[in-house]
Backbone as numpy.savetxt, mean C-alpha at the origin, in Angstrom:
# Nx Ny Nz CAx CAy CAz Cx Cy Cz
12.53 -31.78 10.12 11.71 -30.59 10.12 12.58 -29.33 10.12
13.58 -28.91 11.37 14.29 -28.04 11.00 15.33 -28.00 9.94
15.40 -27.21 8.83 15.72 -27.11 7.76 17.40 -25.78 8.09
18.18 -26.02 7.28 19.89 -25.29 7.82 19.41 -24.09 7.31
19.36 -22.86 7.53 19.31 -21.41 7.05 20.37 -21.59 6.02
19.85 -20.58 5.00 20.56 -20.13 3.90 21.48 -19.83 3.63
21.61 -18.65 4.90 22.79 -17.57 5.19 23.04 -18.27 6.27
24.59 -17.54 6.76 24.85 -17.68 7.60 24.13 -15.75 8.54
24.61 -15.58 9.66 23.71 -14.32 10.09 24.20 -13.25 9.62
25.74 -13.10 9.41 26.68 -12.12 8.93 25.88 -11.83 7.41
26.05 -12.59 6.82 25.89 -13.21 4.72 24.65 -12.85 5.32
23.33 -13.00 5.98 21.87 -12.72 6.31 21.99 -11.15 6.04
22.50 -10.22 7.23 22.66 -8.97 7.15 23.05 -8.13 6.16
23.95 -8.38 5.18 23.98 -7.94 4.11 23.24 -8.26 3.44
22.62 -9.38 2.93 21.55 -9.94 1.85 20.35 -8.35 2.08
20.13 -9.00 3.42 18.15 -8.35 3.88 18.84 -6.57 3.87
19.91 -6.19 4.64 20.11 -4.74 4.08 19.60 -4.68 2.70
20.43 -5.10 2.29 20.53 -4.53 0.21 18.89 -4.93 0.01
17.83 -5.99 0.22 16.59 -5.88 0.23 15.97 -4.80 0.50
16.65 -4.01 1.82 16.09 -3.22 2.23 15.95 -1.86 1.18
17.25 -1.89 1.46 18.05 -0.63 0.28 17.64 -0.41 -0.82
16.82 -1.47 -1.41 16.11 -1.69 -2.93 15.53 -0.96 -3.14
14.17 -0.78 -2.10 12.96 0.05 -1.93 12.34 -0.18 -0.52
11.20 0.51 0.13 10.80 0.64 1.06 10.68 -0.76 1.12
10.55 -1.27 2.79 9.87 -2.39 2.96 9.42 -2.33 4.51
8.48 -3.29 4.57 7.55 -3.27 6.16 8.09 -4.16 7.08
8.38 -4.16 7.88 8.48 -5.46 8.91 7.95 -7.05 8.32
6.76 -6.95 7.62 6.24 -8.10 7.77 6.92 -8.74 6.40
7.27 -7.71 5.72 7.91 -8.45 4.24 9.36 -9.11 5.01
10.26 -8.27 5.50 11.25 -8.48 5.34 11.35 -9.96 6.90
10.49 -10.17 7.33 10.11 -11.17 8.35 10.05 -12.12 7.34
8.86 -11.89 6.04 8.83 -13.29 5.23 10.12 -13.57 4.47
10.53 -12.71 4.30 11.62 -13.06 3.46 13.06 -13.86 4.42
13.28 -13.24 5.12 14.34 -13.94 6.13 13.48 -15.58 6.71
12.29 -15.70 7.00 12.01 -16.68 7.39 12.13 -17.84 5.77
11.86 -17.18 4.91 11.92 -18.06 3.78 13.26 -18.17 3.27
14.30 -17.48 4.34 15.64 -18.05 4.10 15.83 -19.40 5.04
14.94 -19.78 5.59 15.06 -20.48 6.96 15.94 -20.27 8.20
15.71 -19.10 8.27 16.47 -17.75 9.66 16.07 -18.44 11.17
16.57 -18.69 11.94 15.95 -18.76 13.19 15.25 -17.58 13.71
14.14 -17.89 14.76 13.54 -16.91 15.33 14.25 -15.85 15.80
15.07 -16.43 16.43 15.81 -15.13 17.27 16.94 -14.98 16.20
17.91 -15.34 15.72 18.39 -14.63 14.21 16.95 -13.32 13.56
15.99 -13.71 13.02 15.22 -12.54 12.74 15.11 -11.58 13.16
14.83 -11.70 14.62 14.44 -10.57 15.90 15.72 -9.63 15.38
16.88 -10.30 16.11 18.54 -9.74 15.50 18.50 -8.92 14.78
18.30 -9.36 13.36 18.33 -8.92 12.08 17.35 -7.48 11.90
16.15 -7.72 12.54 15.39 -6.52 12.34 15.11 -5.21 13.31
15.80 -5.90 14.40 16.39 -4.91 15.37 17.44 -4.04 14.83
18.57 -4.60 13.91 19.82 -3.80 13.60 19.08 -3.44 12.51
18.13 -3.46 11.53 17.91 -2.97 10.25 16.85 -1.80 11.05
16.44 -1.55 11.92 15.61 -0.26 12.40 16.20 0.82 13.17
17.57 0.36 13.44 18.30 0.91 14.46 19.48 1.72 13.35
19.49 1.24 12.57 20.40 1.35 11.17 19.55 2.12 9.86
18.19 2.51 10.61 17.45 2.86 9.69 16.94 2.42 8.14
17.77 1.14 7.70 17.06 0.38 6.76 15.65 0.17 6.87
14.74 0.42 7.89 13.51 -0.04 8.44 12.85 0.78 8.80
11.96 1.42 8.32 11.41 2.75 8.91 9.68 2.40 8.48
8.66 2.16 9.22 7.26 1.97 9.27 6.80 3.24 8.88
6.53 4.18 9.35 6.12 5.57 8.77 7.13 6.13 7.56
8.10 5.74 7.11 8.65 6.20 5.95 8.27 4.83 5.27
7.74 4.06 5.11 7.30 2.56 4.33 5.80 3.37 3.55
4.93 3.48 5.07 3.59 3.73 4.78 3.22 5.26 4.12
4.28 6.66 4.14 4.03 7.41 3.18 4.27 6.91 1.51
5.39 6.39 1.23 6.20 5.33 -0.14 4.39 4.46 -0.51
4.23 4.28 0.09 3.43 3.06 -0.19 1.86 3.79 -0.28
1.38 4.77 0.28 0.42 5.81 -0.13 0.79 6.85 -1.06
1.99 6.94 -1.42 2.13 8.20 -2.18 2.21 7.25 -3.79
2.49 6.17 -3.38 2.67 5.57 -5.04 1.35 4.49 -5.02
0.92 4.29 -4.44 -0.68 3.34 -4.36 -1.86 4.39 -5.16
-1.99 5.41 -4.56 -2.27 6.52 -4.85 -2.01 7.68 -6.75
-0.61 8.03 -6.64 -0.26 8.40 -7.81 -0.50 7.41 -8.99
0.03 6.13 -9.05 0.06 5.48 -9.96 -0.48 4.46 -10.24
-1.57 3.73 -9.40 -2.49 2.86 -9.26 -4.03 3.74 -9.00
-3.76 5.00 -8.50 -5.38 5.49 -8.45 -6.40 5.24 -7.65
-5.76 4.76 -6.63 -6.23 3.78 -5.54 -7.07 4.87 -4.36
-7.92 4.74 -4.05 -8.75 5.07 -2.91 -8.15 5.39 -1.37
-8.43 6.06 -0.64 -8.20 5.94 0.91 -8.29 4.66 1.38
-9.59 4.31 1.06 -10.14 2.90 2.02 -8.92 1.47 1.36
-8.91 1.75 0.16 -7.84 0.45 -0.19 -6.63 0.34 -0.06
-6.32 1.55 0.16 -4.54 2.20 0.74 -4.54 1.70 2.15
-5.59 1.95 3.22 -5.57 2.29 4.38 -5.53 0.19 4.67
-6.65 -0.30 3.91 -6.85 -2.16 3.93 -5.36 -2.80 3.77
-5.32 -1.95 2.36 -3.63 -2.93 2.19 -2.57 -2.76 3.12
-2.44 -1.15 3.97 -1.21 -1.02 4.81 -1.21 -1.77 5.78
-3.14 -1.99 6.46 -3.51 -3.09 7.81 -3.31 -4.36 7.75
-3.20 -5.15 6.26 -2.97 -6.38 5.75 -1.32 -6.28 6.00
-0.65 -5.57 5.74 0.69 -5.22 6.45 1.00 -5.31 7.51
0.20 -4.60 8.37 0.20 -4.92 10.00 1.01 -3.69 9.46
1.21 -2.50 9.29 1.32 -1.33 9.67 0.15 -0.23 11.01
1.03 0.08 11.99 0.50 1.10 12.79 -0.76 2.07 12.43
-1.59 2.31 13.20 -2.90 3.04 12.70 -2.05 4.29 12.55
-0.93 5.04 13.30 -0.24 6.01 13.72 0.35 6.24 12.25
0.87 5.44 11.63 1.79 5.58 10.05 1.17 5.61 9.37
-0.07 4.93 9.39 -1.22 4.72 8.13 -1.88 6.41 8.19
-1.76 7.13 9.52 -1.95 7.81 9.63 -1.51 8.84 8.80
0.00 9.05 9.20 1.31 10.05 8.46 1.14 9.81 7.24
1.24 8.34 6.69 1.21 7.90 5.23 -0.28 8.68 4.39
-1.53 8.89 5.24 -2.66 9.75 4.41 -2.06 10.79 4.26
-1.74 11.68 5.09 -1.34 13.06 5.02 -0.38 13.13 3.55
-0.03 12.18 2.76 0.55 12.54 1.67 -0.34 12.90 0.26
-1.56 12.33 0.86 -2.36 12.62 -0.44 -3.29 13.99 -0.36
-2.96 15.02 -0.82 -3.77 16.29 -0.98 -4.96 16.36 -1.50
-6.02 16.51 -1.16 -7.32 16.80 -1.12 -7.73 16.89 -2.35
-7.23 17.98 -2.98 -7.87 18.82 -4.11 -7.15 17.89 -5.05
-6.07 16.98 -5.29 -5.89 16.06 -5.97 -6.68 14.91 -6.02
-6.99 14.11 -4.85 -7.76 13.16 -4.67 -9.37 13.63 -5.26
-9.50 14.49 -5.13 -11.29 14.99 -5.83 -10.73 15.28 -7.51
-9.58 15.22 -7.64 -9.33 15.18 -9.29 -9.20 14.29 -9.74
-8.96 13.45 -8.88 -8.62 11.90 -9.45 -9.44 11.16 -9.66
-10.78 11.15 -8.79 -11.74 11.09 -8.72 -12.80 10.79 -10.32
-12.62 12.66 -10.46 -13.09 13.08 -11.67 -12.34 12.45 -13.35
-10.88 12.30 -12.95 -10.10 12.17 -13.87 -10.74 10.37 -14.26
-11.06 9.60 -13.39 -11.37 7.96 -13.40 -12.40 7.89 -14.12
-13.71 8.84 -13.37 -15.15 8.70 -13.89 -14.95 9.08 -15.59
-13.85 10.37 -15.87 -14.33 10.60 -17.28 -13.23 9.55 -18.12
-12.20 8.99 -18.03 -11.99 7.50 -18.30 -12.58 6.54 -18.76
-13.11 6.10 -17.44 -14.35 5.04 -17.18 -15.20 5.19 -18.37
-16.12 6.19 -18.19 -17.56 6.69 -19.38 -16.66 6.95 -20.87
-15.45 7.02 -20.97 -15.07 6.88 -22.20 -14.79 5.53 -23.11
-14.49 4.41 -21.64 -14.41 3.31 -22.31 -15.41 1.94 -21.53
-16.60 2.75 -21.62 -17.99 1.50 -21.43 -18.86 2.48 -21.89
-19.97 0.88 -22.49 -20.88 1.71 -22.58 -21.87 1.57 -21.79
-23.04 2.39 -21.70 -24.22 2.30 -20.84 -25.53 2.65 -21.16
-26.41 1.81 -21.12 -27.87 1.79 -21.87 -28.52 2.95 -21.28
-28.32 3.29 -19.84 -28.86 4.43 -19.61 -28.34 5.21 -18.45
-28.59 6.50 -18.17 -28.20 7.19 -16.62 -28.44 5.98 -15.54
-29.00 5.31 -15.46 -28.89 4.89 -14.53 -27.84 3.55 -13.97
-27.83 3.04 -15.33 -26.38 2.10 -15.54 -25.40 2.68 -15.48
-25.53 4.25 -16.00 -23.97 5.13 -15.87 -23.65 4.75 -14.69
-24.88 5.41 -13.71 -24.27 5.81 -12.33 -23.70 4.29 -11.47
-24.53 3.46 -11.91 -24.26 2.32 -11.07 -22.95 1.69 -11.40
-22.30 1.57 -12.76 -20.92 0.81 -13.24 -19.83 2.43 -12.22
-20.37 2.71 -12.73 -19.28 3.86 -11.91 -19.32 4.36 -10.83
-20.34 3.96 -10.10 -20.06 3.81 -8.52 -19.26 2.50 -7.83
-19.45 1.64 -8.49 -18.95 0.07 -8.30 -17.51 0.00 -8.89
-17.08 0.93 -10.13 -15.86 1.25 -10.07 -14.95 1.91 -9.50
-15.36 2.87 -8.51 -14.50 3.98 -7.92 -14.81 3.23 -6.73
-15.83 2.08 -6.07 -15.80 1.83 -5.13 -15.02 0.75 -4.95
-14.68 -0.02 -6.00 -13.23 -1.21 -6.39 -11.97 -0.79 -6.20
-12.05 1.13 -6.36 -10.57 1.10 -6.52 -10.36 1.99 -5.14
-11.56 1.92 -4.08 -11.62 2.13 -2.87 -11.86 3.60 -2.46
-12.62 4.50 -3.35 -13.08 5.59 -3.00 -13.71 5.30 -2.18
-14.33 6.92 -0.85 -14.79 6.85 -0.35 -16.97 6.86 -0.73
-18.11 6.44 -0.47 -19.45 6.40 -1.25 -19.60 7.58 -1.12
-19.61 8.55 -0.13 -20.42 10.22 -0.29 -19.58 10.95 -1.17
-18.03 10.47 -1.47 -17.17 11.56 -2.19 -17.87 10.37 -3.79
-18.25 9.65 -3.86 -18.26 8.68 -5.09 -19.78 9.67 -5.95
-20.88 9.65 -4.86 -22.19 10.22 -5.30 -22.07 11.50 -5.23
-21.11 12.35 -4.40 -20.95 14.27 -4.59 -20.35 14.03 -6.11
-19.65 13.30 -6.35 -18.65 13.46 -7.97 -19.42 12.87 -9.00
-19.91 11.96 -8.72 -21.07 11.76 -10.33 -22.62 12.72 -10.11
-22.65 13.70 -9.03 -24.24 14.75 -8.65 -24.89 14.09 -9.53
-26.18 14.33 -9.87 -27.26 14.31 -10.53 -27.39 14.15 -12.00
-26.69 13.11 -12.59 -26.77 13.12 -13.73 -27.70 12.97 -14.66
């Protein structure tokens, strides 16, 4: 059952740094990844103690990275930003810091920018199919429902 680790802990520390160093990462990635080196428990602990202390590891600099590009380049909602960081096991506190990256008056453009997208490439038999494919779309990509029905008003 117990299986020999990969690394040795030294050869570990450099590997999971330079992981780190790649791009942001969360606790829980860089947990799977060392465990799928077959790391001992307390080797991990080790490892992610010196990668937070060393600043390779930063939870509130993970969860802005990870809202500011969920957001910009996926188009993604509050509510599905906020699901995926908790599926992380990121802090309510970072998930916190990490909203504060998305500006308001962008997010109500983005909004707008999806819906006139959307209605460019479906079609719909009537207003009332409009409203419904495109509430069910902005609500997939995790808008909030009162900002979903203020942005398609009364069509």
């Amino acid at each position: 059952m117990d299986q020999k680790p990969k690394y040795q802990l030294l050869e570990a520390k450099h590997k999971i740094e330079a992981f780190c160093a790649y791009q942001e990462r969360c606790d829980a990635e860089v947990r799977k990844k060392l465990h799928s080196w077959n790391m001992p428990y307390d080797h991990v602990d080790i490892l992610i103690s010196d990668l937070i202390s060393n600043n390779f590891l930063n939870e509130e600099r993970f969860a802005c990275a990870f809202v500011s590009g969920k957001f910009r380049i996926k188009r993604w909602g509050r509510i599905k930003i906020k699901q995926h960081l908790k599926q992380k096991r990121i802090s309510d506190y970072s998930i916190n810091k990490g909203m504060e990256e998305i500006n308001e008056d962008e997010y109500l453009q983005t909004i707008q920018d999806l819906i006139a997208s959307k209605s460019r490439l479906t079609k719909f038999k009537d207003k009332w199919d409009r409203r419904a494919k495109l509430s069910r779309y902005l609500a997939s990509k995790g808008y909030e429902s009162y900002l979903i029905v203020e942005a398609l008003g009364d069509d």
